[in-house]
C-alpha positions in Angstrom: -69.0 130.1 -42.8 -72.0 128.1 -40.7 -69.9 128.4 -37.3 -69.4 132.1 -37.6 -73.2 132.8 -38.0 -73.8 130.3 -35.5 -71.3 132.7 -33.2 -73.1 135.6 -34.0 -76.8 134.6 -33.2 -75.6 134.4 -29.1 -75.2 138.0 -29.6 -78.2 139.3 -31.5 -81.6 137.9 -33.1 -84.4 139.8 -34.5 -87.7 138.8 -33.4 -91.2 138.7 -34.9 -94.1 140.0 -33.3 -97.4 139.6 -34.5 -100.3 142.7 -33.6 -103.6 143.1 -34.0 -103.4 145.6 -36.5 -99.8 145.4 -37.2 -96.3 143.6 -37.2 -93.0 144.4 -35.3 -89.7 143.5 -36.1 -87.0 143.8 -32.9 -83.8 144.2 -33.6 -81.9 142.3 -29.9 -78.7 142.2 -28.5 -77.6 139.2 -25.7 -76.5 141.4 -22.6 -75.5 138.1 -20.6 -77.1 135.6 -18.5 -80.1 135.1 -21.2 -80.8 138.6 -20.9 -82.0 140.2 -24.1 -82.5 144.0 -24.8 -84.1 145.5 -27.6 -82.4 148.3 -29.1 -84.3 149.5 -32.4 -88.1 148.1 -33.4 -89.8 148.5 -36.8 -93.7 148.7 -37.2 -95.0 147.2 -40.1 -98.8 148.0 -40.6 -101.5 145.7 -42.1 -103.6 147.1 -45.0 -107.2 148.1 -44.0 -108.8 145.0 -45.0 -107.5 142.4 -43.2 
């Protein structure tokens, strides 16, 4: 089961981004050559206080 994960994480990752007032979540897919485009991205905004 650990090699067929490991053969789909060459083809797509998600990604963590940290904002000022938010977080993003990037959803990636491998085009070749170490190439990476980003094909869907989720905001996740930080409450008021922080």
């Amino acid at each position: 089961m650990t090699k067929q994960i490991d053969d789909l994480s060459r083809y797509y990752r998600y990604e963590l981004v940290h904002g000022d007032h938010a977080d993003f979540i990037a959803y990636q897919r491998n085009q070749g050559d170490g190439v990476w485009q980003t094909y869907s991205t989720w905001m996740i905004p930080r409450a008021n206080g922080e």
